[in-house]
N, C-alpha and C positions, 0 to 999 in steps of 0.2 A: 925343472920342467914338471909339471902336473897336467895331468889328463883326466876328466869327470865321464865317469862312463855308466851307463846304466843299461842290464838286461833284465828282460822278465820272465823267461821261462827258459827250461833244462837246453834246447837249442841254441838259441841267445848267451848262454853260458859258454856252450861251444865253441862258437861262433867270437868273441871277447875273447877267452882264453886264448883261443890262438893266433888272434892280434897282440894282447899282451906280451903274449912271449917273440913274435916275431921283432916288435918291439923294443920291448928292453934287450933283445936281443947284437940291437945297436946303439942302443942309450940305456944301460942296466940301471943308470940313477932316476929314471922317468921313474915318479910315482904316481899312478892309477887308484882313482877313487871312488868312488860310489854305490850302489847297489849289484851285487853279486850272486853268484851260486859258486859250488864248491871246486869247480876247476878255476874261475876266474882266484877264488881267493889263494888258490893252490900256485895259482902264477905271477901273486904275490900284489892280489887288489886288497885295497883298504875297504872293509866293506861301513857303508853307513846302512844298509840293510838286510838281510836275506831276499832272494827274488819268489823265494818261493813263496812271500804274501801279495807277490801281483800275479801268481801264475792263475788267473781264471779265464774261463774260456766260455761264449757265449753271452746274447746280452741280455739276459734273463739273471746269468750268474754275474757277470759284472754290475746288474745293479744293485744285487744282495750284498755285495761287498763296496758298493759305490764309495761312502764315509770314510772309509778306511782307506782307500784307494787316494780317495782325495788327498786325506791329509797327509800320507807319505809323499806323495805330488806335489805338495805346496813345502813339507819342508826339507826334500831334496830340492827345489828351486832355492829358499831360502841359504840352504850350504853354500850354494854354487856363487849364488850373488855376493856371498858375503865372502867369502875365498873363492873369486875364479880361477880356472884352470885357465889352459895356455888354448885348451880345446875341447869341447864336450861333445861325446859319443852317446846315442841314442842307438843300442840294440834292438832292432824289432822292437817289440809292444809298442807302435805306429801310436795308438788313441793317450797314452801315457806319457810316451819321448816327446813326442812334437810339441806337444804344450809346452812344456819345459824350453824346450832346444827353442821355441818360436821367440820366449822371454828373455833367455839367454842373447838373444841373438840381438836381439832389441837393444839390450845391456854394454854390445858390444863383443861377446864372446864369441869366436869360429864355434860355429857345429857342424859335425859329421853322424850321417845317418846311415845304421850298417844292416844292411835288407831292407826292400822297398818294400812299403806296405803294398797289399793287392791292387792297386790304385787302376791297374790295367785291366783291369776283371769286375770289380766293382766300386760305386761312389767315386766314380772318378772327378766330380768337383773339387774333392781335398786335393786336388793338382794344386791348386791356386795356396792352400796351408804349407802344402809343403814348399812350394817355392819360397815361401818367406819366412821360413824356420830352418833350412838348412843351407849350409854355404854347402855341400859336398853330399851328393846319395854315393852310396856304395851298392850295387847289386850285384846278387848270385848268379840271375841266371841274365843272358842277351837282350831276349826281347823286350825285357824291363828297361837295360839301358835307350835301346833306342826310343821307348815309349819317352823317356825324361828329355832327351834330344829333341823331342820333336815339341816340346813343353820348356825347350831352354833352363834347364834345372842342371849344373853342374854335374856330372855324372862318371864314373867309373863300373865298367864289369869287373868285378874281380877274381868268377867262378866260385866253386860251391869248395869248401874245406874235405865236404866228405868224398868226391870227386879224388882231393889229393891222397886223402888216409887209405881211400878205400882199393886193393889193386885191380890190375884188367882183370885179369881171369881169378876164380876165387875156387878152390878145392872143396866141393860137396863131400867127397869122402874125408877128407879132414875134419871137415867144421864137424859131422855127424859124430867120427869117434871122441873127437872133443866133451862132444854131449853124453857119451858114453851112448850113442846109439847105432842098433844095426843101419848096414851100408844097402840091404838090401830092398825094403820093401816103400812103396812109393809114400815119400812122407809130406804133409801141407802142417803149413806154418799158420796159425791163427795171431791172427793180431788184431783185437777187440779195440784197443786205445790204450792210450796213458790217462787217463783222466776217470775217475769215480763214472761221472757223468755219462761218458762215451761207454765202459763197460756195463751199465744197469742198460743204454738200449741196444748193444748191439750182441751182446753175448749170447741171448738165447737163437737171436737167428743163425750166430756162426756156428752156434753147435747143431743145429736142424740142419746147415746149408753141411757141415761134418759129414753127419749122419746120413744125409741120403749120395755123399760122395760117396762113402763107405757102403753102402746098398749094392752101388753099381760100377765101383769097385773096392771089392773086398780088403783086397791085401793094400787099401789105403790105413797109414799110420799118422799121428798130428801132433806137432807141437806146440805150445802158448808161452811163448816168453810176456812175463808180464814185469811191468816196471819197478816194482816194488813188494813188498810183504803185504800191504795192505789193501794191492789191486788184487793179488794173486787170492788172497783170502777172498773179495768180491768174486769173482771165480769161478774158484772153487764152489762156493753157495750155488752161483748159475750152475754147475753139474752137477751140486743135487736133485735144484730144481726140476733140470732138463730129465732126471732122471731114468736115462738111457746109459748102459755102459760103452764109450767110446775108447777105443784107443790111443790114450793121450797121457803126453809129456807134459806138464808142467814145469817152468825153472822161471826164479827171478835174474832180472836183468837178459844180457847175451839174445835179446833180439835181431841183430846183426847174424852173430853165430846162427841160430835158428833159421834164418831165410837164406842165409848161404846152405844151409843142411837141406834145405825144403828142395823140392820140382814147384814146388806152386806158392804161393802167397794168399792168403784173404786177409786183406788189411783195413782199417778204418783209414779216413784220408787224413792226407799228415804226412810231416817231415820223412815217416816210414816209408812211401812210395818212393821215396826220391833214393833212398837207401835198397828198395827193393829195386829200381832200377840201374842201380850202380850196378849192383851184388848180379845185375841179367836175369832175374828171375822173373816167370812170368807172373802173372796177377789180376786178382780184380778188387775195386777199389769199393768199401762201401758208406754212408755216412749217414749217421742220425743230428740232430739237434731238437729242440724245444720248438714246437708248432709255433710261437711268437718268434723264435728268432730266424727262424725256417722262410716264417713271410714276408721278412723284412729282406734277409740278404736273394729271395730271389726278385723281389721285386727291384732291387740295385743291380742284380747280376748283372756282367756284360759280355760272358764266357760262356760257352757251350760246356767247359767240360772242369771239374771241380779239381780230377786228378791229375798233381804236375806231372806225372807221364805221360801224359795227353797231350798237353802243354809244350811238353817238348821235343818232343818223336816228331817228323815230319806229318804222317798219318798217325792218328787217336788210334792206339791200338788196344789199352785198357779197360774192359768192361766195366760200366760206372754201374751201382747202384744205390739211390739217393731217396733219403726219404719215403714217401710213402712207396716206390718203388721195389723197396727191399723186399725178395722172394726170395725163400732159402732152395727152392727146387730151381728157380733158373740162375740162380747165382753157384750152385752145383754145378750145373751144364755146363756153363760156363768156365768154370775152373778147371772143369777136365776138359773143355774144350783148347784152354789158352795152353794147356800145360802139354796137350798134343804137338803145339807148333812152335816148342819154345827155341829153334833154332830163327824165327823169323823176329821175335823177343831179343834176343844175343846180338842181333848184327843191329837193328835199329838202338839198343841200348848200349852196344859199344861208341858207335858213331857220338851218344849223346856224352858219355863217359869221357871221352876224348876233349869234347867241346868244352866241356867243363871243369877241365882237369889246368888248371891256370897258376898254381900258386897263390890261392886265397887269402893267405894269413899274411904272404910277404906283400901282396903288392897293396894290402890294406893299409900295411905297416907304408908303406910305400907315399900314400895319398894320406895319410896323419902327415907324415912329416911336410911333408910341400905344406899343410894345412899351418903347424906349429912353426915353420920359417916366415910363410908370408906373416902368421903373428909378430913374429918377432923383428918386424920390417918397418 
C-alpha cells in the first residue's frame, strides 16, 4: 500500500505526521511518499522534496518564486502518474495540492484533502475546483464541514491535532520556570510571525504597542519566542532599531511554552491564534501584508473577521488589528484591556477546546482507509 502525500509548510508537517503515524500505526507496511518536513520524514515519509521550498506566503512572494513552484508541481504530478499510489493526500497549500490532486484524479487516482482552503471566507468560486479534484476534504474546524455539505463536497470534521496535544488547563507557573523566568511580575508574549516578511512589518509596532504597555503598566515583562536563529537575529536588529530598552526575553522556538507563561498574547494572525486559544489566553490579533496583496484578498473577503478566534467563539471577542489599522497605542489599550477580563477568555475558549478536541490524527487515519478499501474494490 502506498500513500502520495504532500505538505507545504511547518503546520502542514504537523498535521501529516500525525496521520502518518496514526496510520502505520494499523498498517506499519503503508509506505508514505512525497514532499515533507522533518516530523513527516521523522514518521518515516519517503520525501521527493523538502517543503520548506513551497513555504511562501503572499501573492507578491509567490510570484517571486512562481518558476520554481511550477516546476516542483509538475514534477511531483509526473512521480505520482507514473507510480500511483493507492491514495493521494494534499496538505493545505490549497493553490499547489489541488492542481495536482484535480489531475490525479482525472487519472483515476482517490484524493484526499487535509484542511479546507479558506473557501468560506474568501474566493469562494474555487467551490466548484474543489469539488472536482477531491473525493474526500478533511476539516479542522465545524463550520468548514457544513459549508462542504451544503456544496455536496464529501466531507469529514476531524478536529484540530493541537486541540488533542494541547491539555484543558495549562500551568502558568510551570511553563514560566521552564523559561527560567520569574512567577511574579505581569508577562506578554510577542509573537511578530514566523516568516522574514511578517517580522520586517510588524515588529517595530509590537515593540511601540510593548512600550507604551509598559508606560502604563510598569511592572509589565515580555517575551518573543521566535522560530528560528534567523528570525530571532531579524529581531534583534528591530530592538536596535526601536532603540528603547524593554524588558524582554528572547528564546528560539518554545512559542507554546511562552503563551502558556504570558497573561496576554500580541500575535500576528496564524496558526498562533488558534494555539493561543487553546492555551486560554487572552489576545489581540494583528496582521500586515504587501499593499498589492492587501487589495486583492479584501476585495474577495467574505468574513468580518481574519482571526480564527473570532471564527470560532460564539461572540468575536478578539481585538483585530489589520493593516493600515495598526496603532501601537490602542493595540496597548487593548491588551491591557483583554488581559483584565481573561476569565470571560477561559470559559468561551474552554467551550471551543472541547469542541475541538476529536482525535484528529485517528479519525484522519480513519477516512484514508475507507478511501484505500473502496480503491481496492
Amino acid at each position: 500500500m502506498t500513500i502520495g502525500i504532500v505538505a507545504g509548510e511547518a503546520s502542514g508537517d504537523l498535521l501529516a505526521a500525525g496521520l502518518i503515524h496514526a496510520f502505520k500505526a494499523q498498517y506499519p507496511d503503508c509506505t508514505f511518499v512525497g514532499i515533507s518536513g522533518p516530523l513527516m520524514d521523522a514518521a518515516g515519509c519517503q520525501s521527493l522534496c523538502s517543503l520548506e521550498k513551497l513555504s511562501v506566503m503572499g501573492l507578491v512572494e509567490v510570484l517571486a518564486n512562481f518558476p520554481e513552484l511550477k516546476r516542483i508541481q509538475k514534477s511531483v504530478l509526473t512521480h505520482f502518474l507514473n507510480h500511483p499510489p493507492d491514495v493521494f493526500i494534499g496538505v493545505d497549500a490549497p493553490d499547489f495540492n489541488l492542481w495536482i490532486e484535480k489531475r490525479l484524479r482525472a487519472a483515476g487516482i482517490q484524493t484526499m484533502h487535509y484542511v479546507s482552503p479558506s473557501v468560506w471566507a474568501w474566493r469562494q468560486y474555487r467551490i466548484k475546483n474543489i469539488a472536482q479534484s477531491v473525493d474526500h476534504m478533511l476539516t479542522l474546524f465545524p463550520f468548514e464541514a457544513a459549508f462542504y455539505r451544503r456544496h455536496e463536497v464529501p466531507v469529514t470534521f476531524v478536529g484540530h491535532p493541537l486541540a488533542d496535544d494541547i491539555p484543558m488547563v495549562v500551568d502558568r507557573t510551570a511553563a514560566r520556570k521552564s523559561l527560567g523566568l520569574s512567577t511574579e511580575p505581569v508577562l506578554i508574549a510577542l509573537l511578530p510571525g514566523s516568516r522574514s516578511a511578517e517580522l520586517q512589518r510588524l515588529t517595530q509596532p509590537f515593540l511601540e504597542t510593548a512600550y507604551r504597555c509598559l508606560q502604563k503598566r510598569p511592572e509589565c515583562q515580555f517575551i518573543a519566542p521566535m522560530a528560528n536563529e534567523k528570525m530571532a537575529a531579524l529581531f534583534h536588529q528591530g530592538l536596535q532599531e526601536f532603540a528603547i530598552d524593554l524588558p524582554i526575553t528572547v528564546v528560539i522556538g518554545q512559542a507554546r511554552t511562552a503563551m502558556a507563561a504570558a497573561d496576554g498574547v500580541l500575535l500576528a494572525s496564524g496558526t498562533a491564534t488558534l494555539e493561543a486559544l487553546l492555551l486560554k489566553r487572552p489576545m489581540v490579533v494583528s496582521y500586515a501584508v504587501s499593499w498589492v496583496t492587501y487589495r486583492v484578498i479584501k476585495w474577495l473577503l467574505k468574513v468580518k473577521h481574519v482571526a480564527l478566534s473570532n471564527l470560532l467563539t460564539e461572540t468575536p471577542m478578539v481585538p483585530e488589528f489589520i493593516q493600515k489599522d495598526i496603532c501601537p497605542e490602542k493595540m496597548a489599550d487593548s491588551l491591557l484591556d483583554v488581559m483584565s477580563r481573561e476569565k470571560d477568555f477561559v470559559a468561551q475558549f474552554t467551550q471551543v477546546h472541547k469542541d475541538l478536541r476529536q482525535g484528529a490524527s485517528e479519525r484522519a487515519a480513519d477516512v484514508l482507509l475507507s478511501l484505500v478499501r473502496h480503491e481496492n474494490h
